[in-house]
TIKOLRO-640271 format. One record per atom (N, C-alpha, C): x, y, z. Coordinates in steps of 0.1 Angstrom, whole numbers, plus 2048, in hexadecimal, padded with zeros to 3 digits. Example, Ala and Ser with C-alpha at 12.3 -4.5 7.8 and 13.67 -1.06 7.14 Angstrom:
BEGIN
8847C784E 87B7D384E 8847DF84E 8807EA847 8897F5847 88180084F 
***
This chain:
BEGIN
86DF8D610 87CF8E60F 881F84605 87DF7A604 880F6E5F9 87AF735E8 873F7B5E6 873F805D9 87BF865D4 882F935DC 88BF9B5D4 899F905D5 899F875DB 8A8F7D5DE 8A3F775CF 897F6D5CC 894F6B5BE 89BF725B0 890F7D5B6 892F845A7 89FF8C5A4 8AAF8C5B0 8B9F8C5B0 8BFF805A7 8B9F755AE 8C0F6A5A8 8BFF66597 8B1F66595 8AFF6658A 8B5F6E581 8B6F7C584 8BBF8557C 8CAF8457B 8D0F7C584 8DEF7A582 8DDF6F578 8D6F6757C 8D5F5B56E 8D4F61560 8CBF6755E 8C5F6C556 8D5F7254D 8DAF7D553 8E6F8254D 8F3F7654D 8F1F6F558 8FFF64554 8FAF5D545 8ECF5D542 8ECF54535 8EBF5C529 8EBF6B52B 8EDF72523 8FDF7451C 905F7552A 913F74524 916F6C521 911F5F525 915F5151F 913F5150F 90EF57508 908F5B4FA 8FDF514F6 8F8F474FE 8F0F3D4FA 8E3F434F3 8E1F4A4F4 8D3F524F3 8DAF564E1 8E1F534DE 8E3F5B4D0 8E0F4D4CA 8E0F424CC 8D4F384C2 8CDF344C8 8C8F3A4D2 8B6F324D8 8AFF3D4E1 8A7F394E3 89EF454EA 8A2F3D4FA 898F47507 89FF4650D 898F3E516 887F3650F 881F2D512 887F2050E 88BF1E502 895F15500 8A3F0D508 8A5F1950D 8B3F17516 8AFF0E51C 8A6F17526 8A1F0D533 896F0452F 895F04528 889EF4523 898EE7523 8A7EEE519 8ADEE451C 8B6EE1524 8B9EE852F 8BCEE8542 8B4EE2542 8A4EDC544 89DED954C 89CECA54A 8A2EC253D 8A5EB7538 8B2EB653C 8B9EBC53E 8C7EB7545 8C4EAE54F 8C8EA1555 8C5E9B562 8D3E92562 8D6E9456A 8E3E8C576 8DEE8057F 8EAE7A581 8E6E6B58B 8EAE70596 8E0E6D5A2 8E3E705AC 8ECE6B5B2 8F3E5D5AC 907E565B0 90FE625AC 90CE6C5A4 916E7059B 921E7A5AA 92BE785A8 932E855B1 92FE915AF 931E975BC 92BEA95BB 936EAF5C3 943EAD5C5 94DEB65C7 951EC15BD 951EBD5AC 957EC45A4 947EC859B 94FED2592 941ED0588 945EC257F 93BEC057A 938EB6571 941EB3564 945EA9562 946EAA550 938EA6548 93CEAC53D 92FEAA531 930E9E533 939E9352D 93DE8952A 93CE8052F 937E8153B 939E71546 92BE6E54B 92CE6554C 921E5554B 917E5E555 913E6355B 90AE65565 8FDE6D563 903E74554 8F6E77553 8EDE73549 8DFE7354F 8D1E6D547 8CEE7753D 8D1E7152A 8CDE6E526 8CFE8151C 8DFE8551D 8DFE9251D 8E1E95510 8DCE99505 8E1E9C4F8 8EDEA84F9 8F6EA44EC 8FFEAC4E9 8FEEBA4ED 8F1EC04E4 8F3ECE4E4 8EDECF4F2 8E9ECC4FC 8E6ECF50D 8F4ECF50E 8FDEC2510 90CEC4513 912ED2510 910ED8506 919EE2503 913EEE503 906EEF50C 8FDEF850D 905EFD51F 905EF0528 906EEA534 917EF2539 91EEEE52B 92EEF752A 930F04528 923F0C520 927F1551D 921F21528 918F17530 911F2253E 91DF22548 924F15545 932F11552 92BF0955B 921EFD55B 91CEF9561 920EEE562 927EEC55A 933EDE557 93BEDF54C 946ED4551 951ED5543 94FECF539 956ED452E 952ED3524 95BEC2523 956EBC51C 95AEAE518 964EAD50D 96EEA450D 973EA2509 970EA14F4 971EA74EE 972EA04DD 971E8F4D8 967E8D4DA 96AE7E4CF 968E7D4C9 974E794BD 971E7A4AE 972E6C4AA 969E634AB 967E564A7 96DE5249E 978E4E495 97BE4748B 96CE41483 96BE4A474 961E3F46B 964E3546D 958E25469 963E1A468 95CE19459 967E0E455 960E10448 953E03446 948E0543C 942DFB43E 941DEC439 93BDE543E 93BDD7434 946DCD439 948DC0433 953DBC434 960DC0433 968DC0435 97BDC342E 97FDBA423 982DBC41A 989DB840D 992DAC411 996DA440A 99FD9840E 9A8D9E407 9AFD9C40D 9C2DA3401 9C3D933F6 9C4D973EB 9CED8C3E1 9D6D893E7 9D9D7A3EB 9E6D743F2 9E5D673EA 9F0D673E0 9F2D5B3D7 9F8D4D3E1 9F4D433E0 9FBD383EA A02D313E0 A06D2C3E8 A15D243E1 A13D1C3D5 A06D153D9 9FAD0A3CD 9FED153BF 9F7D203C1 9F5D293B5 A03D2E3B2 A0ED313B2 A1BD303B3 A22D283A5 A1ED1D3AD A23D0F3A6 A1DD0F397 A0DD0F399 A04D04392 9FAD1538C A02D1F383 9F6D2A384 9ECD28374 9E6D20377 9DCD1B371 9CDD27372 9CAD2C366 9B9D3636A 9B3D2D370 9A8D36376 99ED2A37F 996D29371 98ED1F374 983D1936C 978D2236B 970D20365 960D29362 959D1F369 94BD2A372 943D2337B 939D1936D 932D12377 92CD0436E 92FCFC36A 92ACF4367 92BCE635F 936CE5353 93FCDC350 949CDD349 943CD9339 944CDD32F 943CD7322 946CCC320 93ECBC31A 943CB0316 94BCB530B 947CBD2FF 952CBC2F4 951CCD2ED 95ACD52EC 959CE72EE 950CE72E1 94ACEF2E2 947CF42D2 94DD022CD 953CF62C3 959D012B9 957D032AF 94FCFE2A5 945CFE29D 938D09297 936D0D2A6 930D152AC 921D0F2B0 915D172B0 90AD122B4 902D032AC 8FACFB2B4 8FACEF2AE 8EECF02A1 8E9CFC2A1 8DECFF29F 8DBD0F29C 8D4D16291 8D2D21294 8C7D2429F 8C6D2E2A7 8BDD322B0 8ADD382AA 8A4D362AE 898D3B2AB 891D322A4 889D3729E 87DD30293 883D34282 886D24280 888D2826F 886D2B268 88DD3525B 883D40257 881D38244 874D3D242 873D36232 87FD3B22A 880D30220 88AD36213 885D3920C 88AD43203 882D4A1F8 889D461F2 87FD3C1E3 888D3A1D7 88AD421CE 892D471C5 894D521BE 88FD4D1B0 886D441AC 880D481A2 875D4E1A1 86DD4C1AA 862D551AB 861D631B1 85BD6D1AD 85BD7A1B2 84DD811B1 
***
């Protein structure tokens, strides 16, 4: 007597996951491989169905959540759409102080300051000195 009650039940399953259309991206080993990773806390309440979304269950990936919703085995969770943040530090805004205001002087160049500028130009030409050619000989 408990077989044909079975293979009732089953076959009610069977068509509830047919209409559910889940079977139109997975086979129907798939399904239940991921039902069978579904797991709940046993604190969690059992008055209502479930939300996707709340703390109680172990360890449930997205697409099981909305696998879980679309059999009606629970509701569907709410949308979070995270705000990107952006990365890295944040920019300092330009905010001139009062100092700079007054006194707007360029800043300096990093290093050591020149004893006396050259303006002249170099003290020296660079490299290895090249022979002169005297122009009487050829």
């Amino acid at each position: 007597m408990s077989r044909p009650f079975a293979r009732t039940g089953s076959m009610q399953w069977v068509v509830h996951v047919i209409k559910a259309g889940v079977l139109d991206n997975a086979t129907f080993g798939d399904v239940m491989d991921s039902l069978r990773t579904c797991w709940r806390n046993r604190k969690a309440p059992r008055e209502s169905l479930p939300q996707v979304d709340d703390e109680y269950w172990n360890r449930l990936l997205k697409c099981d959540g909305e696998l879980l919703a679309a059999l009606e085995l629970a509701l569907p969770g709410k949308d979070k759409a995270p705000d990107p943040k952006k990365r890295g530090r944040p920019r300092k805004k330009p905010e001139q102080t009062e100092a700079q205001e007054v006194n707007p002087q360029p800043k300096r160049k990093p290093g050591r300051p020149r004893v006396r500028p050259i303006i002249y130009g170099p003290p020296r030409p660079r490299g290895r000195p090249r022979k002169e050619r005297s122009s009487g000989s050829l």
